[in-house]
LORO-389836 format. One record per residue: residue in three letters; x, y, z of N, C-alpha, C in turn. Coordinates in steps of 0.2 Angstrom, whole numbers, padded with zeros to 4 digits, always signed. Layout:
BEGIN
ALAXYZXYZXYZ
...
This chain:
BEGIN
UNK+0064+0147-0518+0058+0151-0520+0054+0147-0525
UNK+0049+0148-0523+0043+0144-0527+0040+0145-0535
UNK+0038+0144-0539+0037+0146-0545+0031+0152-0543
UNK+0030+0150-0535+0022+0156-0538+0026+0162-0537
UNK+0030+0164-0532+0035+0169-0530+0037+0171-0537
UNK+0039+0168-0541+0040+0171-0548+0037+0172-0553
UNK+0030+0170-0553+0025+0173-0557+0023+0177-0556
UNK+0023+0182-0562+0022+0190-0560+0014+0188-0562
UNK+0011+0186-0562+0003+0185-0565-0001+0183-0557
UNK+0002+0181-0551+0000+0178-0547+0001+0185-0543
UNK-0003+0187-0537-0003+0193-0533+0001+0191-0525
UNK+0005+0196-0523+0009+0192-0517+0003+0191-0511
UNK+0007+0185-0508+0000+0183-0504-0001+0176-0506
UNK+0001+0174-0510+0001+0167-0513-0007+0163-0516
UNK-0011+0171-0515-0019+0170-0517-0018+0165-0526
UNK-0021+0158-0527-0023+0157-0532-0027+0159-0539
UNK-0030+0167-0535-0034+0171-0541-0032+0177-0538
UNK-0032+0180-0544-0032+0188-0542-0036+0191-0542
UNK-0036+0199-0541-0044+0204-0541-0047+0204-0548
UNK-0043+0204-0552-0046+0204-0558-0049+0196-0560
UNK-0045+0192-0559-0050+0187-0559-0055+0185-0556
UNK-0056+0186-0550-0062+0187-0546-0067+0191-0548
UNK-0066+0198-0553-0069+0203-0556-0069+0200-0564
UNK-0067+0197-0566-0072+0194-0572-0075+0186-0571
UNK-0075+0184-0567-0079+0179-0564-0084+0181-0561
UNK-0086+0186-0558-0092+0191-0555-0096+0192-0561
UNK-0092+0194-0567-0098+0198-0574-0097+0193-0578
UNK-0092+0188-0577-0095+0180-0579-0103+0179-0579
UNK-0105+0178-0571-0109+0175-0567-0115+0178-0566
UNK-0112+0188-0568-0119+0191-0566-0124+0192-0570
UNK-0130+0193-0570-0136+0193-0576-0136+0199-0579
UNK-0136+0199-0583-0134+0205-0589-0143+0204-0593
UNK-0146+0211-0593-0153+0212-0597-0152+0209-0603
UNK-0157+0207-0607-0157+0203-0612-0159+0208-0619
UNK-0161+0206-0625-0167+0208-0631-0174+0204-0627
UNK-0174+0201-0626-0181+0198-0625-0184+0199-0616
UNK-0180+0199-0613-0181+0201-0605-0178+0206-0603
UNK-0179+0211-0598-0178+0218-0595-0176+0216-0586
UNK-0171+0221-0583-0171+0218-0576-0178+0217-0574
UNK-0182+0217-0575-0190+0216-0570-0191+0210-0574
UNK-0190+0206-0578-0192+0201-0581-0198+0201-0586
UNK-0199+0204-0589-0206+0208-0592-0204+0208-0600
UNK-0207+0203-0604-0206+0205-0611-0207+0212-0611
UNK-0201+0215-0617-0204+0225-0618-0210+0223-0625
UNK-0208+0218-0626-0212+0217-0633-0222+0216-0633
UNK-0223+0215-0626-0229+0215-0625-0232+0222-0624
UNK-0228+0226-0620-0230+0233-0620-0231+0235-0625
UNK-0224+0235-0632-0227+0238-0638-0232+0235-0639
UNK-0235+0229-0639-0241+0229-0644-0246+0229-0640
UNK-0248+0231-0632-0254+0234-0630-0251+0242-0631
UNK-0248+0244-0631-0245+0252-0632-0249+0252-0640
UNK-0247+0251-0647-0248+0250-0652-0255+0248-0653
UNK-0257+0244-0650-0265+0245-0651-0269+0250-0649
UNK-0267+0254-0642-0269+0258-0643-0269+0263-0647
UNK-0262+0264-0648-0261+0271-0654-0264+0268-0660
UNK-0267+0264-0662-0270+0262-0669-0275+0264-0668
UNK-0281+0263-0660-0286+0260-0659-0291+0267-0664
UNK-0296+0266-0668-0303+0270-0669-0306+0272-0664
UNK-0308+0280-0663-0312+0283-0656-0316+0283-0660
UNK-0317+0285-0666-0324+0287-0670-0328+0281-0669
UNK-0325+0274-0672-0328+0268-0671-0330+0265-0663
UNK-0326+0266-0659-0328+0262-0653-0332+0267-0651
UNK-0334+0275-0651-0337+0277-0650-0343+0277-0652
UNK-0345+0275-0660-0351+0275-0661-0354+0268-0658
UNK-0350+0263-0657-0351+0254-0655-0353+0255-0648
UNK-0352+0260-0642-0351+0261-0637-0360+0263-0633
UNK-0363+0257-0629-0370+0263-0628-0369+0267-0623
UNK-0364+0270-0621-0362+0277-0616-0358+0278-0618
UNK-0358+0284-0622-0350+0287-0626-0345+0291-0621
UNK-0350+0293-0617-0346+0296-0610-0340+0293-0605
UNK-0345+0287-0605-0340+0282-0600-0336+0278-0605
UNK-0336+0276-0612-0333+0273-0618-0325+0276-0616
UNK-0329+0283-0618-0320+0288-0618-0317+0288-0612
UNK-0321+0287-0605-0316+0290-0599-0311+0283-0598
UNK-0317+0276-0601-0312+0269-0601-0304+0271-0604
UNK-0306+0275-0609-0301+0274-0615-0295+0279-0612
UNK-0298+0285-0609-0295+0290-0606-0289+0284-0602
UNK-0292+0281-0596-0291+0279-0591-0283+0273-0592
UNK-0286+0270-0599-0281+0264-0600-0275+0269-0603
UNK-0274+0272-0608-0270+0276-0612-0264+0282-0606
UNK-0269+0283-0601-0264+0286-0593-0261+0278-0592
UNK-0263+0276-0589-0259+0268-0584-0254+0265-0593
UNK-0255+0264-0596-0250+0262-0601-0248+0266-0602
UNK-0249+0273-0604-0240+0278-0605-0236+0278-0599
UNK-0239+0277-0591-0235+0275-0583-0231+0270-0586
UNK-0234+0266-0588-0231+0257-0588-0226+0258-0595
UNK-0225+0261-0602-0220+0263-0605-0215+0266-0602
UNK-0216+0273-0599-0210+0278-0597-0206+0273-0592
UNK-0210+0270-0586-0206+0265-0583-0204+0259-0585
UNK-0207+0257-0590-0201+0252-0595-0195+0256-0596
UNK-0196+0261-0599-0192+0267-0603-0184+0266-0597
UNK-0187+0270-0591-0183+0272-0585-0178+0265-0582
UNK-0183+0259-0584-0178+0252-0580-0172+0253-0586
UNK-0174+0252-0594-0170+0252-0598-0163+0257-0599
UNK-0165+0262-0597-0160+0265-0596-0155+0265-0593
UNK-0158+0262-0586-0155+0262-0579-0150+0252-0582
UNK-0155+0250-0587-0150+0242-0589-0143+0246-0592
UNK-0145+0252-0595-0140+0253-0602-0133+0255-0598
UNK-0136+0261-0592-0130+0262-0589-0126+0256-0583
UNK-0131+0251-0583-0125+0246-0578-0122+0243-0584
UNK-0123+0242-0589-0121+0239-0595-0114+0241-0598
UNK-0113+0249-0598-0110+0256-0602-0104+0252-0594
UNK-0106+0253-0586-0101+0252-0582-0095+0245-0582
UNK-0101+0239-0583-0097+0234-0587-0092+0235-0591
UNK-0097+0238-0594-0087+0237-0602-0085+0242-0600
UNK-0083+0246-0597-0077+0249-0596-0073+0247-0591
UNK-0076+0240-0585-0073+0236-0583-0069+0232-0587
UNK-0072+0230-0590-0070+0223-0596-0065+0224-0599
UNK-0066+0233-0602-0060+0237-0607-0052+0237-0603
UNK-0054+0239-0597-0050+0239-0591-0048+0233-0590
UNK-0050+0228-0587-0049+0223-0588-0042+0219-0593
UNK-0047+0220-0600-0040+0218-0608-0034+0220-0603
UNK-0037+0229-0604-0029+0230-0604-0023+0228-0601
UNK-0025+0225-0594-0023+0221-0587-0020+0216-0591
UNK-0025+0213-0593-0022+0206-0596-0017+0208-0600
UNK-0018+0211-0605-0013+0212-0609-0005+0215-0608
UNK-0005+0218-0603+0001+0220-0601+0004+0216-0596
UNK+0001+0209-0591+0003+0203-0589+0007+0200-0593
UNK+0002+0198-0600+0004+0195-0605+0010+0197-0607
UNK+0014+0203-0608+0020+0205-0609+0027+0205-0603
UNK+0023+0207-0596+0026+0204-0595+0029+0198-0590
UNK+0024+0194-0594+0027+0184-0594+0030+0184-0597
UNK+0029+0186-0605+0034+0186-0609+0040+0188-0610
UNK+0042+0194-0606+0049+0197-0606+0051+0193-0600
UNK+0047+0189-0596+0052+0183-0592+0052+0175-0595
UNK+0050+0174-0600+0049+0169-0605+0047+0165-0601
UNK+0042+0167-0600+0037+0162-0597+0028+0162-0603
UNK+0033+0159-0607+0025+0160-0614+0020+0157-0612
UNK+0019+0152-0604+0014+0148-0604+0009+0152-0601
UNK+0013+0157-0597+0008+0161-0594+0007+0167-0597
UNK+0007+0169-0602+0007+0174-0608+0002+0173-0611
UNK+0001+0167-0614-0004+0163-0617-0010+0163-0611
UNK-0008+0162-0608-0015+0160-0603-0019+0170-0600
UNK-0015+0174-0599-0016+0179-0600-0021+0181-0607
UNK-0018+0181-0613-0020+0180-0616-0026+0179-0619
UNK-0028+0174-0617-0032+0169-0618-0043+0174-0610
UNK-0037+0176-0605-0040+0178-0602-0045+0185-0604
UNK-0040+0187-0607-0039+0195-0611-0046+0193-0616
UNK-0045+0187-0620-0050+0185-0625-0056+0185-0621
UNK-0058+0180-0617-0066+0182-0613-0068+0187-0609
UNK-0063+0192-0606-0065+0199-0605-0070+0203-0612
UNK-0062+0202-0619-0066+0205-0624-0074+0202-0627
UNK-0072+0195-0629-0080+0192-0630-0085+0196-0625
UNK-0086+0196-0619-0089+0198-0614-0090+0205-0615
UNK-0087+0208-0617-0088+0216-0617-0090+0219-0624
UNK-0091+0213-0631-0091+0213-0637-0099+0210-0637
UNK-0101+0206-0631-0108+0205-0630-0111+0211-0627
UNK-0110+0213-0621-0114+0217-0618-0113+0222-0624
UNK-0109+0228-0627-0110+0231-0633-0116+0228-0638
UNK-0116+0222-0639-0123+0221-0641-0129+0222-0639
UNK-0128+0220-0633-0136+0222-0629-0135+0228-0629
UNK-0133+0233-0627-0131+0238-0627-0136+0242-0633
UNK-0135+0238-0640-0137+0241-0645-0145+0241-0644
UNK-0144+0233-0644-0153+0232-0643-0158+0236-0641
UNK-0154+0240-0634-0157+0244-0629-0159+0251-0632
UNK-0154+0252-0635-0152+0259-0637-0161+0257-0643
UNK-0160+0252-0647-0168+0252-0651-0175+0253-0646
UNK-0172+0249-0642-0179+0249-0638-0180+0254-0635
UNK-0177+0260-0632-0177+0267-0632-0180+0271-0637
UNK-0177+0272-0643-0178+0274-0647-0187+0272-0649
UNK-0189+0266-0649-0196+0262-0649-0199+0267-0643
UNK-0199+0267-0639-0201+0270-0632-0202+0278-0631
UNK-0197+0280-0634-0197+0289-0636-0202+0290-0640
UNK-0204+0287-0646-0210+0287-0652-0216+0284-0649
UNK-0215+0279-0644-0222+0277-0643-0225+0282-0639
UNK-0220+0285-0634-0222+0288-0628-0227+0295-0632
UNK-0220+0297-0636-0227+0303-0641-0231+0302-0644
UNK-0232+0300-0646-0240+0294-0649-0243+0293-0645
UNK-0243+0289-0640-0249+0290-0634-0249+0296-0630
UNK-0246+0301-0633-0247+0307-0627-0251+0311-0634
UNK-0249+0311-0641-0254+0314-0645-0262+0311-0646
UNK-0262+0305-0644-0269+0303-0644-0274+0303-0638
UNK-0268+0306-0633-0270+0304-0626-0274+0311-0626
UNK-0271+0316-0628-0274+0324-0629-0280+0323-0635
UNK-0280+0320-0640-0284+0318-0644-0290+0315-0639
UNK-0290+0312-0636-0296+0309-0632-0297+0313-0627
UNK-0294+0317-0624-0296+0322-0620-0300+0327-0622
UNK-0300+0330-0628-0303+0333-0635-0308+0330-0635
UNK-0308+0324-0638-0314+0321-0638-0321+0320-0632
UNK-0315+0320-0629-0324+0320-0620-0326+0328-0618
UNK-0323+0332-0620-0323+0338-0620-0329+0339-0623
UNK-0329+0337-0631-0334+0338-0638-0340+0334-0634
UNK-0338+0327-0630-0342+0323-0631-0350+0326-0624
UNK-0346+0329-0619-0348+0332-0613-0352+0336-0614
UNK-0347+0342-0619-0354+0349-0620-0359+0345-0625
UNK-0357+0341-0628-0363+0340-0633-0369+0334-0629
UNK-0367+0333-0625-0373+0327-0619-0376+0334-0614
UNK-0370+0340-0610-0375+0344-0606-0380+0349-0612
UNK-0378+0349-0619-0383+0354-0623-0389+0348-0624
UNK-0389+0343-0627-0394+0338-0626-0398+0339-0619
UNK-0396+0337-0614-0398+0337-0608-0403+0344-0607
UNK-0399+0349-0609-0403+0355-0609-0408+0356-0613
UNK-0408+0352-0617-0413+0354-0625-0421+0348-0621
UNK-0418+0344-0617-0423+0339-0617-0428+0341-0608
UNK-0424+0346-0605-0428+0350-0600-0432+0356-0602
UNK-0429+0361-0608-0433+0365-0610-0439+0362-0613
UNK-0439+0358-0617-0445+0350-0619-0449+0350-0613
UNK-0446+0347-0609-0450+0344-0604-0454+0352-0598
UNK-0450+0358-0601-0454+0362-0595-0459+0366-0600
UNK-0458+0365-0606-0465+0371-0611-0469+0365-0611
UNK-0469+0360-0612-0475+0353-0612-0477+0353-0604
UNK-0476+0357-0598-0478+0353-0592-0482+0357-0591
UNK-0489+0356-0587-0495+0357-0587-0494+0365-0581
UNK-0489+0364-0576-0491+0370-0571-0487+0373-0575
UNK-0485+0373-0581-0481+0378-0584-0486+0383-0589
UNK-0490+0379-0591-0494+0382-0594-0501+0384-0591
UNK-0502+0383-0585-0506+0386-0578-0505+0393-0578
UNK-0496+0394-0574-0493+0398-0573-0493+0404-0577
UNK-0494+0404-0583-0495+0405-0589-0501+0410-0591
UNK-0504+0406-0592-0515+0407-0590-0514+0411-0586
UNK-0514+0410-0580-0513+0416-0574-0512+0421-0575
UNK-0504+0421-0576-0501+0426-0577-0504+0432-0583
UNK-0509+0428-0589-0511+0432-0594-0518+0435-0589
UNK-0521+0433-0586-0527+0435-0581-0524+0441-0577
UNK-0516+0441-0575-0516+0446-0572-0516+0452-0574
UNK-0510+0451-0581-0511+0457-0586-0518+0462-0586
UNK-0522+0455-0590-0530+0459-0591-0533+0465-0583
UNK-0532+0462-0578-0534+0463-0574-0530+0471-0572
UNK-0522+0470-0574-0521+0477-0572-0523+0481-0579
UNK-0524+0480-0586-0526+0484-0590-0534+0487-0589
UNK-0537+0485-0585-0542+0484-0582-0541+0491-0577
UNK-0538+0490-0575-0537+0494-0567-0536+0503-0572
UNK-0530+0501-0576-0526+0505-0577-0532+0509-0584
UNK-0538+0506-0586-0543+0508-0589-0547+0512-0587
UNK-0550+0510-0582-0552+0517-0577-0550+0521-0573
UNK-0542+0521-0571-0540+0526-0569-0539+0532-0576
UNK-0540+0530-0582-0535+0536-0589-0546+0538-0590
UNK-0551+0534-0587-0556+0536-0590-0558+0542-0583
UNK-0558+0538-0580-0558+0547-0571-0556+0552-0573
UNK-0547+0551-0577-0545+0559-0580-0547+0562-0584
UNK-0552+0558-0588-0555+0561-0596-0561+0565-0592
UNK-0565+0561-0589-0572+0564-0584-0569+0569-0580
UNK-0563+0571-0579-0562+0576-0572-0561+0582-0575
UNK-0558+0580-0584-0556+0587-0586-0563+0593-0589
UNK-0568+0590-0590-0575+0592-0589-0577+0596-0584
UNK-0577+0597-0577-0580+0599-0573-0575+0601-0570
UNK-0575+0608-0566-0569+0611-0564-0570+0614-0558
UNK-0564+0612-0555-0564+0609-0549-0567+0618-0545
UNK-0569+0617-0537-0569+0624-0535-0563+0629-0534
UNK-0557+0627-0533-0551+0632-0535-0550+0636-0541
UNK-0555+0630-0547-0552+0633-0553-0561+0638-0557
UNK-0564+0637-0551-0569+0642-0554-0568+0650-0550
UNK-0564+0648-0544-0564+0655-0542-0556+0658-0543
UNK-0553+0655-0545-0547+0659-0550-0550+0662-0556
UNK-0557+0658-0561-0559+0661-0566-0563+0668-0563
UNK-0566+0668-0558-0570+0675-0556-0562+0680-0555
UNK-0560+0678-0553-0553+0683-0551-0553+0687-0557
UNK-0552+0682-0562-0550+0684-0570-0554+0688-0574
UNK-0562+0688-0572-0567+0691-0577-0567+0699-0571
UNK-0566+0699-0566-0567+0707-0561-0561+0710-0567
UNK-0555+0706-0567-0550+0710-0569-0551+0712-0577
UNK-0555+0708-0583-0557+0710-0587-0565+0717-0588
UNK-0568+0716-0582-0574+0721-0581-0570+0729-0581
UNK-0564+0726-0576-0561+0734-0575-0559+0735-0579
UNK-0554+0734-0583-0550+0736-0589-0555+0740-0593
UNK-0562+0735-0594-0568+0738-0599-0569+0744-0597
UNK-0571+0743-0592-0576+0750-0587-0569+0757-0589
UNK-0563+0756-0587-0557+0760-0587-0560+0767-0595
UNK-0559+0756-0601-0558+0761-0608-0565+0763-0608
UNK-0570+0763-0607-0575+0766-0607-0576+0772-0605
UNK-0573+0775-0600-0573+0782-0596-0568+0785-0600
UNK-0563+0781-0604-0558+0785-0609-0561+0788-0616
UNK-0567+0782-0616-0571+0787-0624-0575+0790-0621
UNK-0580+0792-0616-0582+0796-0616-0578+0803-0614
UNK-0574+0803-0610-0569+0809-0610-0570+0813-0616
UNK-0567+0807-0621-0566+0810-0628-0571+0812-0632
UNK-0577+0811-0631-0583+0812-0632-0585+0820-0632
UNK-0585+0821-0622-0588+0829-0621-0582+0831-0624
UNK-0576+0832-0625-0574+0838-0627-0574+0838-0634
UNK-0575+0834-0638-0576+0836-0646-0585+0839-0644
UNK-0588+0838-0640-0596+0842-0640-0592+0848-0637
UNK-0589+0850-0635-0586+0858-0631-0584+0861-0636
């Protein structure tokens, strides 16, 4: 029997590496996110500080600096959307490093404990050479898994960086919405102020105007001799209303004639 037959650190099969060695040579090898680079290769540190310029930026001042405050703000509008896009998807790659990173060390962790229970038993067959070398494997897993826990932190900041900034740009991003809003009604009431302007100073405006006073006069005019016709018609009375007065004066004659035949009545008999 060969020595590899009795190495319990060797897997049957006579393979010169095992899974586990194969599996920390892979996370040897593979590229783990950085402090300074992200999986997409993109400093995060240039986002913050076009991010951060933003959030500091003066709307009062660019606006006043600005000869179209309208389109000033909708530039401003414009970039403050596409960099909160380009933060949140920093945000999202960063996360997505954190959990390949969290998957790692629990390889790694898994890993030690492989090692370390190898280690034990080489040593209960006194074989210390391969104990130690166990061991020693056990140590670049931990180094390896005491690193990514590093990065791990780093990330955890830049998160942390990324949730504050995102708020920030979302409270100024409403703040300049506010402001085109202010900026808008107060361009369409201008706009209105300078057509009223323009329609009391226009000439067919005041034609228009003239006219219309000539019409007036004209129906005052009209409306004058009709109220003068009623005044002149109430004088002369019409033929209906002279022969309803005859009506009225027969009926006054008789009533007279009547009392008059009643005093003389009373007459002859105070003579009898």
């Amino acid at each position: 029997m060969s020595q590899e037959d009795n190495n319990p650190l060797v897997p049957v099969g006579g393979s010169s590496s095992s899974r586990i060695d194969r599996e920390i040579e892979r996370l040897r090898t593979s590229p783990t996110p950085t402090r300074d680079t992200l999986s997409t290769g993109v400093p995060w540190m240039g986002i913050f500080s076009r991010t951060r310029d933003i959030i500091a930026a003066n709307f009062t001042e660019l606006l006043d600096q600005a000869d179209d405050p309208a389109k000033m703000i909708r530039m401003i509008i414009l970039e403050m959307e596409e960099t909160l896009v380009e933060v949140r998807a920093s945000a999202a790659r960063t996360i997505a490093d954190q959990k390949e990173m969290h998957r790692h060390t629990v390889k790694l962790d898994k890993l030690q404990a492989d090692w370390a229970e190898k280690a034990q038993l080489a040593l209960s067959k006194d074989r210390e050479d391969l104990a130690r070398a166990a061991l020693m494997e056990k140590k670049k897993a931990g180094d390896m898994s005491d690193q990514l826990k590093q990065e791990i932190a780093v990330l955890d900041d830049a998160l942390r960086a990324y949730e504050q900034d995102i708020q920030k740009l979302q409270n100024r991003l409403r703040e300049a919405r506010s402001r085109q809003s202010q900026i808008a009604a107060r361009l369409e009431s201008a706009e209105n102020r300078v057509k009223l302007r323009s329609l009391m100073t226009n000439e067919r405006v005041d034609e228009a105007l003239t006219r219309f006073d000539q019409l007036e006069r004209r129906v005052d005019y009209a409306e004058g001799r009709a109220d003068s016709l009623n005044i002149a018609g109430e004088g002369k009375k019409s033929l209906a209303d002279e022969i309803e007065a005859l009506g009225g004066s027969d009926k006054i004659d008789a009533e007279l004639e009547e009392m008059k035949r009643a005093l003389g009545m009373g007459n002859e008999k105070k003579g009898d």
